[in-house]
C-alpha positions in Angstrom: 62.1 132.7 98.0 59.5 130.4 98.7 59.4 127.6 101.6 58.5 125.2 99.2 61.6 126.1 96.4 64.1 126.0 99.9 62.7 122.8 100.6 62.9 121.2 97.4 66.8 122.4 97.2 67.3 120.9 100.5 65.9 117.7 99.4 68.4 117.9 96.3 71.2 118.3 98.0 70.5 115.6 100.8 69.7 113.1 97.9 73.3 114.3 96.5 74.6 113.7 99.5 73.4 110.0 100.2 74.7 109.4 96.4 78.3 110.4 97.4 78.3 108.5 100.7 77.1 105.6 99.1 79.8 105.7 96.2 82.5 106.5 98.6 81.2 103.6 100.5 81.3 101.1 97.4 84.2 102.6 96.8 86.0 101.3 100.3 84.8 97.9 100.0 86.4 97.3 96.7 89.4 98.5 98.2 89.3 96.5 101.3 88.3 93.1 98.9 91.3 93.9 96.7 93.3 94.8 99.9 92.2 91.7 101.5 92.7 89.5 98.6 96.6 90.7 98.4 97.9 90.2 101.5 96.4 87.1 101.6 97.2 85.9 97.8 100.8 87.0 99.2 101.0 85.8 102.7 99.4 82.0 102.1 102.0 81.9 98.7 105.4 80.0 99.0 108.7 81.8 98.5 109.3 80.3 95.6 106.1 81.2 94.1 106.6 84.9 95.3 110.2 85.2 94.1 109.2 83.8 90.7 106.7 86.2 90.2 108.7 89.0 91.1 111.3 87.7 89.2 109.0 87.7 86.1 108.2 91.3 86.8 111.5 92.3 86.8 112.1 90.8 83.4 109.3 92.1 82.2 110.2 96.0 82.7 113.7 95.2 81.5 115.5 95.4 85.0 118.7 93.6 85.3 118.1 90.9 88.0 121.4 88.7 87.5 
């Protein structure tokens, strides 16, 4: 094998490399925006507002609540 066919390959597979980083990357800040937006949705909503909407839920999949 050539130096110049190992290098190219090594060059591929760093390139591949980067790509997968950077989408598992993306990938954790999507999480940590949705995760973030949860617990505060949740934590700054009133009772009420929480026990409705699980209330609702529970309705919804046909789960006796009463």
């Amino acid at each position: 094998m050539s130096q110049i066919h190992i290098a190219s390959q090594t060059k591929v597979r760093q390139h591949a490399h980067q790509g997968a980083r950077a989408a598992a990357m993306a990938a954790a800040m999507i999480v940590a925006l949705f995760g973030g937006v949860f617990v505060y949705g949740i934590g700054f909503a009133g009772a009420e507002v929480v026990h409705n909407a699980a209330h609702d839920v529970r309705h919804a999949n046909n789960f006796p609540c009463h």
